[in-house]
N, C-alpha and C positions, 0 to 999 in steps of 0.2 A: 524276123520271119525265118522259116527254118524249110526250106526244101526237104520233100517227102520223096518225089520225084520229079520228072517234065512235067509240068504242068498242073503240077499240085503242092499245095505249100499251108505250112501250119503258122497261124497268127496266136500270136498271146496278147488274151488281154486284161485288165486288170478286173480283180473285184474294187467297190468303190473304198474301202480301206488302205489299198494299198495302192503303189504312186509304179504309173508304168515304166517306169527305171529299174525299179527293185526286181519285176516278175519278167525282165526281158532275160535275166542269166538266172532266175531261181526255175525256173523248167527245166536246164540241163542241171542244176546242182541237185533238185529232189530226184531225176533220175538215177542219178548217180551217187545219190544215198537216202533212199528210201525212207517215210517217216511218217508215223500220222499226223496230220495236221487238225489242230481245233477247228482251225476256217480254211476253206478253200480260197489262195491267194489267187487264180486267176482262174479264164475258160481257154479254150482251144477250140477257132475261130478254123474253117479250112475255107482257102481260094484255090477256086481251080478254073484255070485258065486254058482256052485251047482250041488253034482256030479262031481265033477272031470271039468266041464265044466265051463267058465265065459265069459263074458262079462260088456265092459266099454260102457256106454254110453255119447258121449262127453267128451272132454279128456281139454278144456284151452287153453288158447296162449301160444307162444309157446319164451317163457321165462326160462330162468335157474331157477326161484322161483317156477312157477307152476309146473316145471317137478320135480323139490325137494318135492314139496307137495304133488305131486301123488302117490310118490316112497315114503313119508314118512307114508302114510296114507294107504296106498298098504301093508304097512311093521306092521301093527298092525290084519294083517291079517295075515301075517306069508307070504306075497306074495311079488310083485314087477314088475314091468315095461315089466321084461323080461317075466314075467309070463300072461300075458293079450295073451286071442287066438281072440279076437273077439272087432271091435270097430264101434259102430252104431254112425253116426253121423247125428243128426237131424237136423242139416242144415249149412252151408256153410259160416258161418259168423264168424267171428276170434276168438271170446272167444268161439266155439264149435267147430272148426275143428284145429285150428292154431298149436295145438302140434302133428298134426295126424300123418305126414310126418316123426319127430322123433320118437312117437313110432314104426311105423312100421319099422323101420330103428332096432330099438331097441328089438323087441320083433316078427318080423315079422307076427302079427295079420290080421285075415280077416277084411277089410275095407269095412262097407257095407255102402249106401247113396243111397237118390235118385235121376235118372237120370237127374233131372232138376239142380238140384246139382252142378252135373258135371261140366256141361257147364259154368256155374255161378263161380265156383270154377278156373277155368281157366281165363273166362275172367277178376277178377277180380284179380286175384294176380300173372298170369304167363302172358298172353299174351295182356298188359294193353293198346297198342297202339289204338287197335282201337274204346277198350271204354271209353277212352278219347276224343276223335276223337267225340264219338256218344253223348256223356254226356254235351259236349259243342255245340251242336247242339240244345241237349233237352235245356238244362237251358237257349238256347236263347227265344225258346217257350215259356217256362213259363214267360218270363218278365225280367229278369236277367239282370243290365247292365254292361255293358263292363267290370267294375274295380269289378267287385264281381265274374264274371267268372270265372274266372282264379285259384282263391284259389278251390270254388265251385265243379270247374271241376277234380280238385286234391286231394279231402277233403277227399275220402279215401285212398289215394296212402300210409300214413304212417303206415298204416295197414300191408301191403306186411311183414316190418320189424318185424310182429311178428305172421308169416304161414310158417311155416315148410309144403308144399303142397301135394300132395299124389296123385297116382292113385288108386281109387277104386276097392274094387276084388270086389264088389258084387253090383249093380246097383238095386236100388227097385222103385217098380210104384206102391205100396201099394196093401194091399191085402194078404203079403207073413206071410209066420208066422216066428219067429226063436226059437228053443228051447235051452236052457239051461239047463241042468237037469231037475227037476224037473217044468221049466219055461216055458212056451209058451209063447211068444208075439208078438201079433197080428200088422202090419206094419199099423198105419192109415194113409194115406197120407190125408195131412191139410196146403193146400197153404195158402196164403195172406202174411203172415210178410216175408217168403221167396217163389219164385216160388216148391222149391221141398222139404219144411219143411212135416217133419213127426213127429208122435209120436208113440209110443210104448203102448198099451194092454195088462193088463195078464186078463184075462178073469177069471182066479181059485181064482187067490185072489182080484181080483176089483181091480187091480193098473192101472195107470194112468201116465207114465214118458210123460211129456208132451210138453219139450223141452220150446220154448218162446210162444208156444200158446197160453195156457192158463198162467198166474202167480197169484199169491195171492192177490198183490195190485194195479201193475201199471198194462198197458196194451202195448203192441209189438209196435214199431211200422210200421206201414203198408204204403207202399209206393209206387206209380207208380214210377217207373223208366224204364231205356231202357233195362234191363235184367229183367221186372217182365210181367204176365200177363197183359191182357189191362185194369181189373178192380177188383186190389186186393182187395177192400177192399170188392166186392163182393162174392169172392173166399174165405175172411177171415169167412165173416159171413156163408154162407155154410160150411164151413168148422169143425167151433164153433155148428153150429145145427147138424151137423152128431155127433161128441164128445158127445155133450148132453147129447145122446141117451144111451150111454153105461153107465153102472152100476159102478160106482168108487166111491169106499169106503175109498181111498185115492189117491190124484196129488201130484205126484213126480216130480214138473218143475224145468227149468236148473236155476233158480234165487230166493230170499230172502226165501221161508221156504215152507218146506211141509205143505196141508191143507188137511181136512174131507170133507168142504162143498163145496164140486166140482159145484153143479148145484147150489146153490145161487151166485156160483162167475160168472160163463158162466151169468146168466140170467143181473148181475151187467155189466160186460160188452159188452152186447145189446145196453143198457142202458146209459153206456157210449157213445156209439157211433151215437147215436138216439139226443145225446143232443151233439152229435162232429156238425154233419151235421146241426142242427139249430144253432151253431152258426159260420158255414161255408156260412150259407146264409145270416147271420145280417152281416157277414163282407163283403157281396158282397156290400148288399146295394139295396137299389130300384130304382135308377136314372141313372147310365150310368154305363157300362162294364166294367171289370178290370182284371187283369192281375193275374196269381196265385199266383208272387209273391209279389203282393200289399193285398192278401188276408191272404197269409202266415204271414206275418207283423202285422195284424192286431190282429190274434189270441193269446191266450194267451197257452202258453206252460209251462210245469212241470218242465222244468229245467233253464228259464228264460227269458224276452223280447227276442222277435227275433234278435233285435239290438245285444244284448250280447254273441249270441250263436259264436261257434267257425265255420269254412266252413263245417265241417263234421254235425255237427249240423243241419246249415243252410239248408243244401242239405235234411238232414233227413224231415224237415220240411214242405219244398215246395214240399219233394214226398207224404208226407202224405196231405197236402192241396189235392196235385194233385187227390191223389187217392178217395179222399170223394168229390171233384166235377165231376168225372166223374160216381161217386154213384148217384150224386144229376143230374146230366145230362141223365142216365140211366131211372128215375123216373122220368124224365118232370120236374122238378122242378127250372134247368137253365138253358139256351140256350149258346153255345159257338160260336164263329166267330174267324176270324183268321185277324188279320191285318198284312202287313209286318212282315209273317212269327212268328210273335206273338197268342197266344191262347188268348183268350178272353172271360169272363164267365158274364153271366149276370144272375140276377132275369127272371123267369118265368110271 
């Protein structure tokens, strides 16, 4: 556990690949020398305590190792699992919610989320039939053939095996405050990487818990899918300009290391994504129309050729193409068509 200040403290915890030994000293050594990684080796769990009062933000998947590392790192506080009253989850994806269902189980804590959440949160880990059903529809849109479906449309089903799931006590639509002792934090709601991703505000001390919004060095990924708005990456940039605006003296996000310089990182990725979108159009081309996923193929990714990625990958991939050509479609800048129920994106 790593003290941020009085009363607030960052927890790591593992992904299920990795053993919480290895990722208790690898957070100060990628700080301390920077590096892209293929997989995200852990999240960044905050407790914040105070007054008699606490609160987890984000709690892990939902593995015998991360609920050891919670309860072990809980334990240098003099606390414990059973001791949590409060658990905000910033959004619905399996290394931030996946242990929620056992702590509550364990510690009977208010589960607060938001209501976009919900839905998300269901369909994708309790009631999977029909969006499978809906996902294999989309990936025929995007260009997808027949033998790459199949995995594509599954590629997150192996996820289920690590969400303990939960019914939320408290539904947020941003706006709300929650206090903590001496804590106020202000609820921002900030779609794009997830329909109902939030972050948390303390307005007394300039903090910043910023979930996968914002991070230090990579950026979220943002993806149209059949569960997101119709143009996240629209909703991501809005989202990012509201953040801006507020005063943070420190970001406290769920992944690789707390930083200071909140607004050089926001303005870097714009920036990023300013230079996503041209070369979303060099991979269209300027001669005849293509398919999203002949465009997804073309682009270069952080974690390796298209070819190499695994279904869950691949799926990530072609949502995030999807979502910066309906950016570029927004802005005039491609036209789309539909052939035998295929999309189809061209140059302007």
């Amino acid at each position: 556990m790593r003290r941020i200040q009085e009363g607030i403290y960052q927890i790591v915890s593992p992904f299920p690949q990795f053993q919480r030994s290895e990722v208790y000293t690898l957070r100060d050594d990628l700080e301390a020398r920077p590096r892209v990684l293929r997989t995200l080796p852990y999240i960044l769990p905050y407790f914040i305590t105070s007054r008699g009062d606490n609160l987890l933000v984000d709690c892990g998947w939902d593995t015998d190792d991360s609920r050891l590392a919670l309860q072990e790192q809980l334990a240098e506080l003099g606390s414990g699992v059973a001791d949590i009253q409060n658990l905000v989850i910033t959004h619905a994806h399996p290394d931030h919610c996946g242990l929620a269902g056992r702590l509550k189980q364990e510690s009977n804590c208010t589960v607060w989320m938001h209501e976009a959440e919900e839905a998300f949160l269901r369909s994708r880990y309790v009631e999977v039939g029909e969006t499978l059903g809906t996902m294999d529809k989309w990936l025929v849109r995007m260009g997808l053939p027949p033998e790459d479906r199949d995995d594509l449309e599954r590629g997150s089903m192996p996820m289920r095996f690590f969400v303990a799931t939960v019914e939320p006590d408290k539904l947020l639509q941003g706006g709300e405050k929650i206090e903590i002792g001496d804590f106020t934090f202000e609820v921002v709601w900030t779609p794009g990487h997830s329909k109902g991703h939030i972050c948390l505000y303390e307005p007394n001390h300039e903090l910043l818990l910023s979930g996968d919004h914002v991070l230090p060095t990579i950026t979220p990924n943002v993806s149209l899918h059949p569960q997101q708005d119709p143009n996240p990456l629209a909703s991501y940039l809005d989202s990012l300009d509201r953040v801006s605006r507020l005063k943070v003296k420190r970001m406290l996000p769920a992944h690789e290391w707390d930083i200071t310089d909140f607004q050089r990182r926001v303005e870097k990725i714009v920036v990023h994504h300013e230079e996503r979108l041209e070369e979303m159009l060099a991979a269209i081309g300027s001669h005849q129309a293509v398919t999203v996923a002949t465009v997804a193929e073309r682009i270069s990714w952080n974690t390796g050729p298209y070819e190499s990625l695994d279904a869950w990958m691949k799926r990530s991939a072609v949502g995030e193409t999807m979502s910066h050509l309906v950016y570029l479609l927004e802005q005039g800048r491609v036209t789309q068509s539909e052939v035998d129920g295929v999309l189809m994106f061209q140059a302007a």
